[in-house]
C-alpha positions as CSV (number, residue, x, y, z in Angstrom):
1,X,-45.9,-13.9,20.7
2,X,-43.3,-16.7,21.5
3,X,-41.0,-18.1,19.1
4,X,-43.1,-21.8,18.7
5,X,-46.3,-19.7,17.9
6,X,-44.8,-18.3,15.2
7,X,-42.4,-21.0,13.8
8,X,-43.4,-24.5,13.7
9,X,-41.5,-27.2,12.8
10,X,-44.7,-29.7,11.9
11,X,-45.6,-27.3,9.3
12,X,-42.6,-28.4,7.1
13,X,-44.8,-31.6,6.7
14,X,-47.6,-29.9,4.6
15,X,-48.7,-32.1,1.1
16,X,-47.5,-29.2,-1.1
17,X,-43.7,-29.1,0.5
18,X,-41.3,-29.9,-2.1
19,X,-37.6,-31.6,-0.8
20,X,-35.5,-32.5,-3.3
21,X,-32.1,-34.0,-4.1
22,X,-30.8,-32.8,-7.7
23,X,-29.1,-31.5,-8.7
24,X,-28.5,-30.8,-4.8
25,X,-30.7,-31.3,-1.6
26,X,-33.0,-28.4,-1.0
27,X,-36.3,-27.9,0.5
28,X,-39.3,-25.3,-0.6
29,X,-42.1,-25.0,2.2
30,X,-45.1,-22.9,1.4
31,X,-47.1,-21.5,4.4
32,X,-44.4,-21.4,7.4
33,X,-46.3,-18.2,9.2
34,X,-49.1,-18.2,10.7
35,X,-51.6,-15.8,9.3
36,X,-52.5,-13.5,12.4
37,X,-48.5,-12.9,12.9
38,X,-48.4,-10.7,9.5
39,X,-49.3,-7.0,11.2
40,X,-46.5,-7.8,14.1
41,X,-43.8,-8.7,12.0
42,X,-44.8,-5.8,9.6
43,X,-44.5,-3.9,12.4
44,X,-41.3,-4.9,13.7
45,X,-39.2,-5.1,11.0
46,X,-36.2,-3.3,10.5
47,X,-36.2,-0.1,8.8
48,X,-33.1,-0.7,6.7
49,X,-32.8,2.5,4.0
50,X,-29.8,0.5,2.3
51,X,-30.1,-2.4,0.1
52,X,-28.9,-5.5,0.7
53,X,-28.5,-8.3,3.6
54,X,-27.2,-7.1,7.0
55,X,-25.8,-8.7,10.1
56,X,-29.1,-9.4,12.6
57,X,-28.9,-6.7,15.6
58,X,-32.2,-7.2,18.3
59,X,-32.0,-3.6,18.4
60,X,-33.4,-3.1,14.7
61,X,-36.3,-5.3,15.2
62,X,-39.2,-5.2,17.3
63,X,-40.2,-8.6,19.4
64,X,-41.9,-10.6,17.0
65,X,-38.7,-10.7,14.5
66,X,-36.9,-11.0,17.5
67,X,-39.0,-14.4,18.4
68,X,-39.1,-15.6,14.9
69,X,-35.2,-15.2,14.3
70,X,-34.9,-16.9,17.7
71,X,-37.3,-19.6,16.3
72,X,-35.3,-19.9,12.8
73,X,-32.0,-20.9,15.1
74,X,-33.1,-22.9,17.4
75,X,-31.9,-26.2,17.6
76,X,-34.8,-28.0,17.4
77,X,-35.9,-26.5,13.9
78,X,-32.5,-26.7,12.2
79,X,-32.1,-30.3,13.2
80,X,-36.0,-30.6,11.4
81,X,-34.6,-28.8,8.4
82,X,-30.9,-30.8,8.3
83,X,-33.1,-33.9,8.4
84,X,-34.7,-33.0,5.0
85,X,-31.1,-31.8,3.7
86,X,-29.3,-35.2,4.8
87,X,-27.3,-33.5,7.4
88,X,-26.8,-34.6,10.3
89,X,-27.3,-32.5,13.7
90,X,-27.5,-28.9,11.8
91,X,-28.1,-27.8,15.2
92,X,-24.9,-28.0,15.8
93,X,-23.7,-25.6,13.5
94,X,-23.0,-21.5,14.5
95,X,-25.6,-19.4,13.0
96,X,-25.4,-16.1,10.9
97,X,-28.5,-14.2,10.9
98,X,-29.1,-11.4,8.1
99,X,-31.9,-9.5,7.1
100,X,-32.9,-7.5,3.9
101,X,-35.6,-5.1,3.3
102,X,-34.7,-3.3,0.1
103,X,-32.8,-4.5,-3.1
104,X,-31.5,-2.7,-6.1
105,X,-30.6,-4.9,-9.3
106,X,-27.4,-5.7,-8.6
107,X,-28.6,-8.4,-6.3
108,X,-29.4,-11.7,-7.3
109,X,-26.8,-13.2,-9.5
110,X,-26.4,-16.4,-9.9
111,X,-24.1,-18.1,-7.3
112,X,-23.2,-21.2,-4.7
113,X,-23.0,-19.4,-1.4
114,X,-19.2,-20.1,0.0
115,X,-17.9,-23.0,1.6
116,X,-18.0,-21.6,4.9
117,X,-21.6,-22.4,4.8
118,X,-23.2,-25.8,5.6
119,X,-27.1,-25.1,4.7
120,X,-28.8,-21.7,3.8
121,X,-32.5,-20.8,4.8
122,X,-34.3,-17.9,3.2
123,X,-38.1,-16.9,4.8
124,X,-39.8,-14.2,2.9
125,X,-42.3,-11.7,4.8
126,X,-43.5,-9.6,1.8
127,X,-47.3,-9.1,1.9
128,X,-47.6,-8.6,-1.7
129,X,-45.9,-9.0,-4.8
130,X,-45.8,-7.4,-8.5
131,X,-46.9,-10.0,-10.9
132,X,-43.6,-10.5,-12.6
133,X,-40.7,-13.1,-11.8
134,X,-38.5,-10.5,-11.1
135,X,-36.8,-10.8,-8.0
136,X,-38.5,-14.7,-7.2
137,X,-36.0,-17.3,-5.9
138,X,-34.7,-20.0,-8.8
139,X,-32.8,-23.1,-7.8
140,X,-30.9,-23.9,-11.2
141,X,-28.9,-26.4,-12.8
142,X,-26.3,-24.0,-13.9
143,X,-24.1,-21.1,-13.5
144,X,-24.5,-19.3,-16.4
145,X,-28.6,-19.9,-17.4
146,X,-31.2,-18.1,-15.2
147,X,-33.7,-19.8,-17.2
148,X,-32.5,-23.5,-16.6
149,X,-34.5,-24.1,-13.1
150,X,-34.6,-27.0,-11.0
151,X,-38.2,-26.4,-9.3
152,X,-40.6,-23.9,-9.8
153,X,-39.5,-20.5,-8.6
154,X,-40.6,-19.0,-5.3
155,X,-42.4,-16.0,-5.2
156,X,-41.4,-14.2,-2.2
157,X,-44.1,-13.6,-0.3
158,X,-44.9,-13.9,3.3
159,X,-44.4,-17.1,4.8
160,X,-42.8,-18.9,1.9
161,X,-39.5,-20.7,2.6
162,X,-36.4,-22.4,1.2
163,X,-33.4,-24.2,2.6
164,X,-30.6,-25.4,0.4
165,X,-26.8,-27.6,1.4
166,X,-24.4,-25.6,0.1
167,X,-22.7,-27.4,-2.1
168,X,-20.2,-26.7,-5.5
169,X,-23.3,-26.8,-7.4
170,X,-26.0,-25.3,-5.4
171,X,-26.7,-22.5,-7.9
172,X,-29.4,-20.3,-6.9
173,X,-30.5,-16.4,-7.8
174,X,-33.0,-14.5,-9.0
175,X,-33.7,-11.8,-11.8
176,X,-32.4,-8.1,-11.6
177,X,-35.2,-6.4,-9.3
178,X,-35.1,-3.3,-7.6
179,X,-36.9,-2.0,-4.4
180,X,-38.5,-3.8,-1.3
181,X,-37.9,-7.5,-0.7
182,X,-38.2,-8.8,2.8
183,X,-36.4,-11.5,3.9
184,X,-34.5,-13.2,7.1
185,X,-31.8,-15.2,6.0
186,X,-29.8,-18.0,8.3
187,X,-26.8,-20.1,7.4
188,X,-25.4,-22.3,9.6
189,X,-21.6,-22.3,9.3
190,X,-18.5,-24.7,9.8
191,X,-16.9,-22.3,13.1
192,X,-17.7,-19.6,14.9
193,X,-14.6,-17.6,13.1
194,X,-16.1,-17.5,10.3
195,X,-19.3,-16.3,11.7
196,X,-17.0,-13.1,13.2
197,X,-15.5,-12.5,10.0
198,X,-19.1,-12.5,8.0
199,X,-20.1,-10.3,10.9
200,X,-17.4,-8.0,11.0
201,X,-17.4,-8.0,6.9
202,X,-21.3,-7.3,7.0
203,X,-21.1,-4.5,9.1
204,X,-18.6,-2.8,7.3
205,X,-21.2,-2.8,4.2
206,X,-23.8,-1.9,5.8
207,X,-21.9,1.7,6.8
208,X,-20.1,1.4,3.7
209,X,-23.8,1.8,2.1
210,X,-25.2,4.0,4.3
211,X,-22.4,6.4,2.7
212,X,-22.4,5.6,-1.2
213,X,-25.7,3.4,-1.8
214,X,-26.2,5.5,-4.5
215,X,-23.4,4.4,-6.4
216,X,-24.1,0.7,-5.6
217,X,-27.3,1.2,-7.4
218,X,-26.0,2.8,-10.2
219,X,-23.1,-0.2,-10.4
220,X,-26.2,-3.0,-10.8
221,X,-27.9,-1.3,-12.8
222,X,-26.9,-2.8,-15.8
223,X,-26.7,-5.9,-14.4
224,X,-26.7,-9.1,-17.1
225,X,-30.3,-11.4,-16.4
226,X,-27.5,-14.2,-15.6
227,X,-24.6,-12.8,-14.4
228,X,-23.1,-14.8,-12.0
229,X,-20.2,-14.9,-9.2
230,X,-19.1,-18.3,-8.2
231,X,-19.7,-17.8,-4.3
């Protein structure tokens, strides 16, 4: 399974893609996997036991997340997505890979991303999904209303993807949910030293976590439906 089998760019075309520009240029695509890929990258997805995102290593993933995060930052399909954002040559950009398999309710609030990122792409590789709205994307128009969307929210489910430009207003998040959410996540950012520092500052969580995740779960557990942290 190569990385053009799995991720292809024409498929951003489909009729029910939605790309918008308010309240800031983002880009919902339904259907970005191809069907037969689901048992492989079931299969080969990492094993994380902590919540949260965490830095892409090749050694945590077997070789069809391996092709599709090779997929997600190639040049050709960032320059695809920037197209649809308004920016130019995306390609260009250094790319920061992390990947989450388990949340707690903590996660989610309502924030911007920081400014050391251009454009941020999310692509969901759960097979199924409780039928509530908990833990389901929302692009919104504020900081401080969960419930004041901009689109329709995304349920994450296998194959379903979003791209956003990061931007002061770019306010995204998602209800308090707790347990197993799979997603890839790539931002492209403005220099490779920020990419080390997110790196270096990912890793650290990641063992940080390993050591006291209880705690982190017991922190979000109260966690306000809109809470929000600006970046």
């Amino acid at each position: 399974m190569n990385a053009a089998t799995l991720l292809d760019p024409a498929r951003l075309d489909r009729p029910d893609t939605l790309v918008a520009t308010s309240p800031f240029p983002f880009m919902i695509a339904h259907g970005q996997l191809p069907d037969d890929a689901r048992h492989a990258l079931d299969k080969d997805f990492p094993r994380y036991t902590s919540a949260g995102f965490f830095p892409y290593d090749p050694d945590d993933c077997g070789p069809s997340v391996n092709a599709l995060v090779n997929g997600l930052t190639s040049r050709p399909f960032a320059d695809a997505v920037g197209r649809r954002l308004g920016i130019d040559d995306l390609g260009n950009y250094p790319t920061l890979v992390t990947i989450c398999r388990m949340l707690n309710r903590r996660h989610g609030t309502i924030h911007t991303d920081s400014k050391s990122k251009v454009a941020t792409a999310l692509l969901y590789l759960n097979s199924q999904w409780p039928d509530t709205s908990e833990g389901c994307l929302r692009f919104l128009h504020r900081i401080d209303d969960i419930d004041d969307i901009a689109a329709p929210e995304l349920t994450p489910l296998y194959g379903e993807f979003a791209v956003f430009r990061r931007g002061e207003n770019s306010f995204h998040g998602h209800l308090p949910y707790e347990g197993e959410r799979r997603v890839i996540q790539v931002a492209w950012l403005t220099s490779e030293d920020e990419k080390r520092r997110k790196t270096k500052r990912g890793n650290f969580s990641r063992a940080f976590k390993k050591l006291l995740g209880k705690l982190d779960t017991r922190h979000g557990a109260g966690r306000d439906r809109s809470a929000s942290h600006r970046d």
